[in-house]
DRENDREN-169414 format. One record per residue (C-alpha): residue number from 1; residue in three letters; x, z negated, y. Coordinates in Angstrom, 1 decimal, always signed. Each point is the difference from the previous one (the first is absolute). Example, Ala and Ser with C-alpha at 12.3 -4.5 7.8 and 13.67 -1.06 7.14 Angstrom:
<nodes>
node num: 1 residuo: Ala X: +12.3 Z: -7.8 Y: -4.5
node num: 2 residuo: Ser X: +1.4 Z: +0.7 Y: +3.4
</nodes>
This chain:
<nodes>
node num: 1 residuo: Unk X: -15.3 Z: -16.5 Y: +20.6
node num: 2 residuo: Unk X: -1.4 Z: -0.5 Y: -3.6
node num: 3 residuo: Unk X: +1.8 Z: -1.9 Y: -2.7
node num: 4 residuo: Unk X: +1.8 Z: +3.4 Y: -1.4
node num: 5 residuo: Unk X: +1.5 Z: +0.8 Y: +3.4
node num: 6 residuo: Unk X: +1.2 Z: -3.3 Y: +0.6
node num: 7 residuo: Unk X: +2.0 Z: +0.1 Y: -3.5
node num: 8 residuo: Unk X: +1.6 Z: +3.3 Y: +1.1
node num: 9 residuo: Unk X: +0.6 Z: -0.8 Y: +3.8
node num: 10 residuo: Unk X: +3.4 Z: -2.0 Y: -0.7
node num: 11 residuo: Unk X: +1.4 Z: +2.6 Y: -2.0
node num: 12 residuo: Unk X: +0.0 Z: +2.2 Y: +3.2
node num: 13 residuo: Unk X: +1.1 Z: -2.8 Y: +2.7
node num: 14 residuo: Unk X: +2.9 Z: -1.4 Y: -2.5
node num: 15 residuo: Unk X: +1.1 Z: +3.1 Y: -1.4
node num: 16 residuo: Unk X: +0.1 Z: +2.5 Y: +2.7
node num: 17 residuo: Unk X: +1.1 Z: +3.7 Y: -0.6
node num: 18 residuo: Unk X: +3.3 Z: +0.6 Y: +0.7
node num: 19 residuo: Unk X: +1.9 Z: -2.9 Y: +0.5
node num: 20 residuo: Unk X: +2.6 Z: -1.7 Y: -2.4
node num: 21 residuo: Unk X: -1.1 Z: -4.1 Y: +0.9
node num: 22 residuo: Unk X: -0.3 Z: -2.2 Y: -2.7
node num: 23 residuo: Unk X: -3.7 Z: -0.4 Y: -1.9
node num: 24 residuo: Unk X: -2.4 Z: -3.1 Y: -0.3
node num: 25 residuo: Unk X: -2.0 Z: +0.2 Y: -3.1
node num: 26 residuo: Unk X: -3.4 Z: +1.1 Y: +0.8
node num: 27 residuo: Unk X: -2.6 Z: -1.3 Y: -1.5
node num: 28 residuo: Unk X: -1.1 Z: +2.9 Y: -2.5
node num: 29 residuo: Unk X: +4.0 Z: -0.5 Y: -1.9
node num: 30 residuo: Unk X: +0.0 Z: -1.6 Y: -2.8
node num: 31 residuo: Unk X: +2.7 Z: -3.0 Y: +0.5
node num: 32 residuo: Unk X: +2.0 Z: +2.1 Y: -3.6
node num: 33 residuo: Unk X: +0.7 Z: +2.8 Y: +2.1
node num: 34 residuo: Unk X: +3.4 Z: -0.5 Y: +1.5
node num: 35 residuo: Unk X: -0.8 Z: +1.5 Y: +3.5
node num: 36 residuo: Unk X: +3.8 Z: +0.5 Y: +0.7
node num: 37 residuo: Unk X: +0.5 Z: +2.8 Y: -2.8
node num: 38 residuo: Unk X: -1.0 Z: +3.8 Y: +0.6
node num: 39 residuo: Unk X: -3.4 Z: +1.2 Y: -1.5
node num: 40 residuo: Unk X: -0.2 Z: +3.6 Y: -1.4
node num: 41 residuo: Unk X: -3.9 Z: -0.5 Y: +0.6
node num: 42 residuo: Unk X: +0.6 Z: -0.8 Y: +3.2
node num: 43 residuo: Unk X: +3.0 Z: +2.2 Y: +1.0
node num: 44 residuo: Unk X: -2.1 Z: +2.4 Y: -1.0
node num: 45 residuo: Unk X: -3.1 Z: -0.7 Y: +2.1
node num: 46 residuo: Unk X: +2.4 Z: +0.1 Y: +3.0
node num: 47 residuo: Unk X: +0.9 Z: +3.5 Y: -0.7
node num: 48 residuo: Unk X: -3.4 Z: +1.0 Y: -0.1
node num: 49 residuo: Unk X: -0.5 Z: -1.4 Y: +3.5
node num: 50 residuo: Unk X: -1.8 Z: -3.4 Y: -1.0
node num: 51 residuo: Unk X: +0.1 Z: -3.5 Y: +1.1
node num: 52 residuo: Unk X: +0.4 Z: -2.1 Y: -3.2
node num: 53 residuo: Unk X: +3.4 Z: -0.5 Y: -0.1
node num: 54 residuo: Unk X: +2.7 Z: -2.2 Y: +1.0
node num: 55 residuo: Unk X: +2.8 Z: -0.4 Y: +2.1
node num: 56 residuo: Unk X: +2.3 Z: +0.5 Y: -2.8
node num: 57 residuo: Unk X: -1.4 Z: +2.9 Y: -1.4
node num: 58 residuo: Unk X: -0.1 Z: +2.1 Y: +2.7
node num: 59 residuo: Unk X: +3.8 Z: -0.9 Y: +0.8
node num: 60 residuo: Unk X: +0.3 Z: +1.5 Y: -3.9
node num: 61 residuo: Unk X: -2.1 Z: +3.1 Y: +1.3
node num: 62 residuo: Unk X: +2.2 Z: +0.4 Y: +3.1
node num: 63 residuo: Unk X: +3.0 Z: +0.0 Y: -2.6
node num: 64 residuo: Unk X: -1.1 Z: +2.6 Y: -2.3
node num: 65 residuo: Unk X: -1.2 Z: +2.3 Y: +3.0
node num: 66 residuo: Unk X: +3.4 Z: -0.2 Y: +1.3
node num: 67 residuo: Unk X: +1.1 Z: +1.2 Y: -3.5
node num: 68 residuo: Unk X: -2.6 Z: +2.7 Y: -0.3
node num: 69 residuo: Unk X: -2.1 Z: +0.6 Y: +3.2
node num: 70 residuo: Unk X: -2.6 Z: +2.1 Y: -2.1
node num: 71 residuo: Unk X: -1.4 Z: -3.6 Y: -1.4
node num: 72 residuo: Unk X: -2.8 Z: +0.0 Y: +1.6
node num: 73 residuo: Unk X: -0.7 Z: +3.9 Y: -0.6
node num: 74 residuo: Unk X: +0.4 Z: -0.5 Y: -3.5
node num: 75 residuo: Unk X: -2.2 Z: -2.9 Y: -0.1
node num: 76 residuo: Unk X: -2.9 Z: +1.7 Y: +2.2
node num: 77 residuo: Unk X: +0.2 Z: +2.4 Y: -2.2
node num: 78 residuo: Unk X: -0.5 Z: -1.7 Y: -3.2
node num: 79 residuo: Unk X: -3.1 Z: -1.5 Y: +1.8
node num: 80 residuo: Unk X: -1.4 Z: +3.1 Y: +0.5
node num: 81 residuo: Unk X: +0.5 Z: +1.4 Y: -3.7
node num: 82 residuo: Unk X: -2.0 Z: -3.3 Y: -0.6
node num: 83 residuo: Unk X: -2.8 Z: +1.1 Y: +2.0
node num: 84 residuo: Unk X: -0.1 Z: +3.3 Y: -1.5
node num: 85 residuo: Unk X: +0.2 Z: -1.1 Y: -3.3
node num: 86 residuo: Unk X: -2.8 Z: -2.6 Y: +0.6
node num: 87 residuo: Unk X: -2.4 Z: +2.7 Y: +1.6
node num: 88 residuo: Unk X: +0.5 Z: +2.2 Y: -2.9
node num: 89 residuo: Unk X: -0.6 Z: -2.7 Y: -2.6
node num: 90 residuo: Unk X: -3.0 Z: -0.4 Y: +1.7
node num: 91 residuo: Unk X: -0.8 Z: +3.7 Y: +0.3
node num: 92 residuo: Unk X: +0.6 Z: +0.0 Y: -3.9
node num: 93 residuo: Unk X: -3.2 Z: -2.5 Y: -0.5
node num: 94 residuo: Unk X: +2.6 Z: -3.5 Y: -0.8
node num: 95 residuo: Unk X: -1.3 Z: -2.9 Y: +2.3
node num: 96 residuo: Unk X: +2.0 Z: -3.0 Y: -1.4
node num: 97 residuo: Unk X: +3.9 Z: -0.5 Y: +1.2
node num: 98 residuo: Unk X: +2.2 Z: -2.0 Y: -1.3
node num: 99 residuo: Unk X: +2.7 Z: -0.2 Y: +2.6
node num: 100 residuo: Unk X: +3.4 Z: -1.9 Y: -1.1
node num: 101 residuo: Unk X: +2.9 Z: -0.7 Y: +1.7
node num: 102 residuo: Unk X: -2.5 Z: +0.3 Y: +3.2
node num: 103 residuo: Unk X: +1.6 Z: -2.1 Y: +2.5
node num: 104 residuo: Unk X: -1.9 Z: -1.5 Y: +3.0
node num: 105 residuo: Unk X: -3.1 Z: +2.8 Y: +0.1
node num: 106 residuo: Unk X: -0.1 Z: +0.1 Y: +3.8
node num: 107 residuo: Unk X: +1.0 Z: +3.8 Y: +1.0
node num: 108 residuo: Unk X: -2.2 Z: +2.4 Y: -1.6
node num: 109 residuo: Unk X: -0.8 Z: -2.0 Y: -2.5
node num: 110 residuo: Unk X: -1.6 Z: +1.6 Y: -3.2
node num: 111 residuo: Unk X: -3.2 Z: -1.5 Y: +0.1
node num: 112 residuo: Unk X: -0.4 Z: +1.2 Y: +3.5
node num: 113 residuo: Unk X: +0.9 Z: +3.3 Y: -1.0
node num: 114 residuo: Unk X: -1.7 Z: +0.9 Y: -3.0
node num: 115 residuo: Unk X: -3.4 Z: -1.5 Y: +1.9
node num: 116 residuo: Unk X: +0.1 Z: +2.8 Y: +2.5
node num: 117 residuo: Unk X: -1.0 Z: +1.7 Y: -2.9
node num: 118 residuo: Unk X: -1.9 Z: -2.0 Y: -2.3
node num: 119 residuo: Unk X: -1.2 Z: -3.6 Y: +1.6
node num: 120 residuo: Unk X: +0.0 Z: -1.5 Y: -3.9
node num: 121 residuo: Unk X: +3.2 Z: +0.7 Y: -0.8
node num: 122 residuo: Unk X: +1.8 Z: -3.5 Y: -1.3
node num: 123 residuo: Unk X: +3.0 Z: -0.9 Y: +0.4
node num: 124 residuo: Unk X: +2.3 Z: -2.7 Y: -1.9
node num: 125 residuo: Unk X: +3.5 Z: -0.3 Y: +1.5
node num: 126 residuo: Unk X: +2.8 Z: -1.7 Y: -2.3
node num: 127 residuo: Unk X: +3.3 Z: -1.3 Y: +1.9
node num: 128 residuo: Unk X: +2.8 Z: -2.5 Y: -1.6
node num: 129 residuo: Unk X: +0.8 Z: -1.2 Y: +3.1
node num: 130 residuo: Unk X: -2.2 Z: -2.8 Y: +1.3
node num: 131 residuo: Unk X: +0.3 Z: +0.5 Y: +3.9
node num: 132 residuo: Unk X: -1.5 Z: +3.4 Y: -0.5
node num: 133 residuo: Unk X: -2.7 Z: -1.7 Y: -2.1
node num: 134 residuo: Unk X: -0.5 Z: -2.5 Y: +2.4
node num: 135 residuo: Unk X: -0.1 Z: +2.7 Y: +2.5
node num: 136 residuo: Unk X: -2.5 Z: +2.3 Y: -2.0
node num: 137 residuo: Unk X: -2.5 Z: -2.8 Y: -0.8
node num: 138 residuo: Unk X: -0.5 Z: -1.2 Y: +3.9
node num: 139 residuo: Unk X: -0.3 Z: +3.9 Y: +0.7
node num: 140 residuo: Unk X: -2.7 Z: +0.9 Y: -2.8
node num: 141 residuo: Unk X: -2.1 Z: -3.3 Y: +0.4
node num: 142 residuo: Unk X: -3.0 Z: +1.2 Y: +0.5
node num: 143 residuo: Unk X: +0.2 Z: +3.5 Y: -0.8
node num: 144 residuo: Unk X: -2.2 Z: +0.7 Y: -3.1
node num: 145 residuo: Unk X: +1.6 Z: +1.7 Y: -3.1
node num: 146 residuo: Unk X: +3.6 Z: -0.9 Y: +0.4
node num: 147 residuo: Unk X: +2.1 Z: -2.2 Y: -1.1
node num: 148 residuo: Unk X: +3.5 Z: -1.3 Y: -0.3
node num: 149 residuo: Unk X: +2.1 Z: -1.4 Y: -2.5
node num: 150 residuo: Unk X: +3.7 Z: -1.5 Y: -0.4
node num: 151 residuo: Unk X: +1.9 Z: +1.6 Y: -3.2
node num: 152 residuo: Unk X: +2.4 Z: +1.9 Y: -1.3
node num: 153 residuo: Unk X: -0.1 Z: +3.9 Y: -0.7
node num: 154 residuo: Unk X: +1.6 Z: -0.6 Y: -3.4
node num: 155 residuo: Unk X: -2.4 Z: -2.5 Y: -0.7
node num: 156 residuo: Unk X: -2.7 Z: +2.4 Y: -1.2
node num: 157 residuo: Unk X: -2.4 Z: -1.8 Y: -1.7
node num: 158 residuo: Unk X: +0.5 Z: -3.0 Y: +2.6
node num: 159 residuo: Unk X: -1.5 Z: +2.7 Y: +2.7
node num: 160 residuo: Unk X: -2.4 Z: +1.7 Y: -1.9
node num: 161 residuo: Unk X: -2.0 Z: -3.6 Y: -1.7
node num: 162 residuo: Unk X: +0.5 Z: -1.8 Y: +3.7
node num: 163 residuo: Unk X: -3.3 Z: -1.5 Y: +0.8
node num: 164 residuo: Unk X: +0.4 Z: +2.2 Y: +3.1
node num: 165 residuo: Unk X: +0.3 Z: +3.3 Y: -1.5
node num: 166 residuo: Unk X: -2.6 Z: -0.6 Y: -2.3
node num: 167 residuo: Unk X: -2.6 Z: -1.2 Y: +2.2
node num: 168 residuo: Unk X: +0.9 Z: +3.4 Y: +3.0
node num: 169 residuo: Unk X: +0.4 Z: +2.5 Y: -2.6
node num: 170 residuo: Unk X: -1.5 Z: +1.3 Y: -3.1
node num: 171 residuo: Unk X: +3.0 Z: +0.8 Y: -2.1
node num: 172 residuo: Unk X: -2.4 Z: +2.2 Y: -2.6
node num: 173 residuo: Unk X: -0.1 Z: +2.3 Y: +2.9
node num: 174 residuo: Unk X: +2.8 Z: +2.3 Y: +1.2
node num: 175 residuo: Unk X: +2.2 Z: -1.8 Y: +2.3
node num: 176 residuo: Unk X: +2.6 Z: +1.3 Y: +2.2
node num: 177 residuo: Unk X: +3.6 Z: -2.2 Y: -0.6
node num: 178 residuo: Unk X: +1.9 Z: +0.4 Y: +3.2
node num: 179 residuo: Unk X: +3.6 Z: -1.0 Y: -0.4
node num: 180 residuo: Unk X: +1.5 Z: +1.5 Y: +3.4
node num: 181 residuo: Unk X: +3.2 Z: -0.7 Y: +1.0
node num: 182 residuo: Unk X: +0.5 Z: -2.8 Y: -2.2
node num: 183 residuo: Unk X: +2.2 Z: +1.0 Y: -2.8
node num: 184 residuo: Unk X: +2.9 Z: +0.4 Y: +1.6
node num: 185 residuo: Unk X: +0.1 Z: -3.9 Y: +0.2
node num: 186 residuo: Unk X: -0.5 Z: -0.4 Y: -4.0
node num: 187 residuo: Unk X: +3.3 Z: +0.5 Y: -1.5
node num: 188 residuo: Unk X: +0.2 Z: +1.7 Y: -3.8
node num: 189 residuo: Unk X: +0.8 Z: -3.3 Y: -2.1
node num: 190 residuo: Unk X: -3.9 Z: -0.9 Y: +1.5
node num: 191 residuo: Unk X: -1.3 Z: +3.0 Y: -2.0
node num: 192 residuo: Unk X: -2.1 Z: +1.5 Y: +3.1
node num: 193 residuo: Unk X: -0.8 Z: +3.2 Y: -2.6
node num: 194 residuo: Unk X: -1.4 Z: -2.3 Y: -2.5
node num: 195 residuo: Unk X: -2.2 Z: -1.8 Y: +2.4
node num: 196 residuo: Unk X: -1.7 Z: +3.2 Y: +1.5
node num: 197 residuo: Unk X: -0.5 Z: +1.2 Y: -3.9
node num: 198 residuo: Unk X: -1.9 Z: -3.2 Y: -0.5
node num: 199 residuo: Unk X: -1.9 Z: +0.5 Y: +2.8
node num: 200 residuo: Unk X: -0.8 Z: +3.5 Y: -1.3
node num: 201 residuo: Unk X: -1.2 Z: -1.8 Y: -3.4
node num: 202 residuo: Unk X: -2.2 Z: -2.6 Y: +1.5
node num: 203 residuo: Unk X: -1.6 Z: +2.5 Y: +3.2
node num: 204 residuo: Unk X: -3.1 Z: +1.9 Y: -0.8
node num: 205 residuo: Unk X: +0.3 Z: +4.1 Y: -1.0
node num: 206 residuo: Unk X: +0.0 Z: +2.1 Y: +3.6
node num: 207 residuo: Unk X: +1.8 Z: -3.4 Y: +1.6
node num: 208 residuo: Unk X: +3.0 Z: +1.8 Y: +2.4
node num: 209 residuo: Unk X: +3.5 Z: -1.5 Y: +0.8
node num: 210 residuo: Unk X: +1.7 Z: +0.3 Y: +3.5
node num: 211 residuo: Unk X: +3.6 Z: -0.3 Y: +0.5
node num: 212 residuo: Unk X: +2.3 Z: +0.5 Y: +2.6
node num: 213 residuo: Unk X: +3.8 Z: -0.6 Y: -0.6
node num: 214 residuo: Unk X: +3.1 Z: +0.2 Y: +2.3
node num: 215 residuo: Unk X: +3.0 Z: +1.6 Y: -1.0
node num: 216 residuo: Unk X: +3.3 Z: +0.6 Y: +0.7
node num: 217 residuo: Unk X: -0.6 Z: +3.4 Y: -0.6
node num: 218 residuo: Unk X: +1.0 Z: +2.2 Y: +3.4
node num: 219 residuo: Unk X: +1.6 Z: -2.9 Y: +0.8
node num: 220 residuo: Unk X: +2.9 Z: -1.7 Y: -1.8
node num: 221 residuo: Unk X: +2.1 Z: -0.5 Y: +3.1
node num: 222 residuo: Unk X: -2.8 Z: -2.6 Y: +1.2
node num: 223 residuo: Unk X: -1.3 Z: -1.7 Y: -3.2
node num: 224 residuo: Unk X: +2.9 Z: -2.7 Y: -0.5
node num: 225 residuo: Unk X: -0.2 Z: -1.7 Y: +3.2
node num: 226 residuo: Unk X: -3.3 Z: -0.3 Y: +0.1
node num: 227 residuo: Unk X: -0.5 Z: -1.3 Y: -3.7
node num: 228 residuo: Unk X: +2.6 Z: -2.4 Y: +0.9
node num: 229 residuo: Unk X: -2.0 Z: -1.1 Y: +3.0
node num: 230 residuo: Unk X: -3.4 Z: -0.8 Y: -2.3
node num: 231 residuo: Unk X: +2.3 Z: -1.9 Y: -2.4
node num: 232 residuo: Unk X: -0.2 Z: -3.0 Y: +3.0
node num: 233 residuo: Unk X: -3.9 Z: -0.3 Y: -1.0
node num: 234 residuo: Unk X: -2.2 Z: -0.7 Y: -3.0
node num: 235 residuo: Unk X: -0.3 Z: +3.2 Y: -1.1
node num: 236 residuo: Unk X: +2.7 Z: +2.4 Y: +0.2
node num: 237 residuo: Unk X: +0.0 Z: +3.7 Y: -0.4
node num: 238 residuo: Unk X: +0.7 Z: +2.8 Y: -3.0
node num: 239 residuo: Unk X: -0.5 Z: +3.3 Y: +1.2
node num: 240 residuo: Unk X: -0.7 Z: +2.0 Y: -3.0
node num: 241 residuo: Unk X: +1.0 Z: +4.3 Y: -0.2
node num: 242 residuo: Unk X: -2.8 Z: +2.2 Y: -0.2
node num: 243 residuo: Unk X: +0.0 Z: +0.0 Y: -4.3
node num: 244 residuo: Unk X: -0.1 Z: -3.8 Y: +0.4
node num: 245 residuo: Unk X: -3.0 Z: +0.0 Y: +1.8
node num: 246 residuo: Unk X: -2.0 Z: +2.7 Y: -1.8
node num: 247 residuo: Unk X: +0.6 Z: -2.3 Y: -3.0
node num: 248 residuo: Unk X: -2.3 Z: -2.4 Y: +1.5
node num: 249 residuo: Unk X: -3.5 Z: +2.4 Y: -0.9
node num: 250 residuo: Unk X: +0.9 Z: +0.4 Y: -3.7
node num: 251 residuo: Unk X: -3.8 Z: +0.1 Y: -1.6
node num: 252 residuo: Unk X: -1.4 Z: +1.3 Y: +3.7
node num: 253 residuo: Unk X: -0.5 Z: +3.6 Y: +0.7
node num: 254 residuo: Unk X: +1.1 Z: +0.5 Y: +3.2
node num: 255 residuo: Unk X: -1.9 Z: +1.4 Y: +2.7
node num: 256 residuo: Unk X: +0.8 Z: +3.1 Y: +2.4
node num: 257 residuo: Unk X: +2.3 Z: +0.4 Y: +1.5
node num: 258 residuo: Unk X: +1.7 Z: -2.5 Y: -2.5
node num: 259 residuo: Unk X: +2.8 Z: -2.6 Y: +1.0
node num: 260 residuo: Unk X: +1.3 Z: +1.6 Y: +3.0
node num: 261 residuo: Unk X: +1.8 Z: -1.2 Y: +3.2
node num: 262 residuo: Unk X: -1.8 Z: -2.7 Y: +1.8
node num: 263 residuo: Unk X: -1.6 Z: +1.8 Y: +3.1
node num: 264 residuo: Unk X: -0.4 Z: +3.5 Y: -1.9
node num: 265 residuo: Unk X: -2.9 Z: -1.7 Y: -2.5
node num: 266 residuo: Unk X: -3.4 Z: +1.4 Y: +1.2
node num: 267 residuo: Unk X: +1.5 Z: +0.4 Y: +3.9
node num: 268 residuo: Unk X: -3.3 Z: +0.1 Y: +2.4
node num: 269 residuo: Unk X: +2.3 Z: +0.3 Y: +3.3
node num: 270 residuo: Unk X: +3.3 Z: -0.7 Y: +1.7
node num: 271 residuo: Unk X: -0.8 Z: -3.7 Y: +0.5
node num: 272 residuo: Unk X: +1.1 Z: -0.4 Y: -3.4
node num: 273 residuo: Unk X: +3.5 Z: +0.0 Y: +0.8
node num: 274 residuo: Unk X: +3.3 Z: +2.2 Y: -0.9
node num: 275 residuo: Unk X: -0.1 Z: +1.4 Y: -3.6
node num: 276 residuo: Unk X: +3.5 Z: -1.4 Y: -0.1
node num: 277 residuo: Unk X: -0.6 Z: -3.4 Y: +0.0
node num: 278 residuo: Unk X: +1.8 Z: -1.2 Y: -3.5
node num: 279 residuo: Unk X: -2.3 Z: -1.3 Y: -2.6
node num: 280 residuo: Unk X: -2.9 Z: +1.6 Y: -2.3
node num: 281 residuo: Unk X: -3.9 Z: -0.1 Y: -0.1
node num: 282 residuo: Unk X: -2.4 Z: +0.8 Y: -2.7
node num: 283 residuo: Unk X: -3.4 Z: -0.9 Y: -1.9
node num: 284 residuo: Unk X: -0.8 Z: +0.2 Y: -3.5
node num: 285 residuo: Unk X: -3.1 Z: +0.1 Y: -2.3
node num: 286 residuo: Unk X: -0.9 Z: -1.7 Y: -2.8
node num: 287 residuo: Unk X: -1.9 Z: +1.7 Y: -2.3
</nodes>
């Protein structure tokens, strides 16, 4: 067992799958994270059927599934409109991914993806929280052209001039800005918009924007209770209506079949899930 394996082996004997024990702080967690406070990074990661979580976040999970058993539907199939969107970024020529609010890249993660078809993509992935930081930068240690840095979304030209970003990616090149299921945890008085048309400013002409965005939308008899449940963790919830979240690519030009619901965006197969999972996909251009 090498030095990496032996940094991840206590996260699987002290956290287990499943259970609801208590948590000793492994030795990847930063001693700021408080370990006894759910984790949408990490809540999240256990929908998606990973291992980097904790005891209390998956009893969060458990909650909200008992609130809405389609969960972990709708979050399979927000992971698979990522990996469509990343192999048709690629398909498009664009190589470089900027990939914030990532989480803890472990299932299907996008460098992974996009390599299947191009080996030199590069891939920079931007989280706020520092567990999945921590996470990301044992995961990618050693893999060439990635990299991962601890910021804010809103803080665009803290992303964009990190000594990270600059030294993975060539920012006079077209880069693709993935913000997927992220702005529903940036409220309005944060100014989300404003921060994606600065991005637009700074990223190079043919640069694309993916965004996926759940909604209440087909829904309303479900959204309260579980916005009132992610109001226990760091980052709570605002589901946005569909006119709401087509504001977010003023200044791109959308792409076909525009912003759509989320499994009906450039379907390749029923594994991408029920087109009536709430929430809404797209990718736009800019020219």
């Amino acid at each position: 067992m090498d030095e990496q394996d032996r940094e991840r082996a206590p996260v699987r004997m002290l956290l287990p799958r499943g259970d609801g024990d208590g948590v000793t702080r492994p030795a990847w967690a930063p001693q700021e994270v408080d370990l006894d406070r759910p984790s949408a990074a990490r809540v999240y990661d256990y929908y998606l059927g990973g291992s980097h979580n904790f005891a209390v976040d998956r009893e969060m999970a458990r909650r909200a599934i008992a609130d809405w058993p389609e969960l972990p539907q709708i979050m399979r199939s927000n992971r698979a409109f990522l990996r469509r969107a990343v192999r048709w970024c690629v398909a498009q020529g664009v190589d470089q991914f900027l990939d914030i609010g990532s989480g803890i890249p472990t299932v299907g993660a996008v460098h992974e993806v996009a390599r299947t078809d191009d080996p030199a993509v590069r891939v920079v992935y931007v989280d706020v929280d520092p567990v999945a930081v921590a996470h990301s930068v044992a995961l990618l240690d050693g893999v060439p052209g990635t990299g991962a840095v601890q910021a804010d979304l809103c803080d665009v030209d803290g992303v964009l001039d990190d000594p990270v970003v600059r030294d993975v990616l060539d920012l006079d090149r077209p880069v693709a800005l993935l913000v997927v299921a992220l702005l529903h945890f940036v409220a309005d008085d944060r100014e989300p918009a404003a921060a994606l048309a600065r991005y637009r400013e700074r990223l190079a002409p043919g640069s694309l924007l993916v965004l996926s965005h759940a909604s209440a939308d087909g829904a309303p008899d479900r959204a309260g209770d579980h916005i009132a449940l992610y109001r226990r963790t760091a980052t709570p919830m605002s589901m946005r209506p569909y006119d709401a979240v087509l504001r977010f690519f003023d200044g791109f030009d959308l792409v076909e079949p525009g912003l759509v619901p989320l499994s009906t965006w450039r379907p390749d197969g029923a594994a991408d899930g029920d087109a009536r999972v709430p929430g809404y996909a797209g990718v736009g251009r800019r020219d």
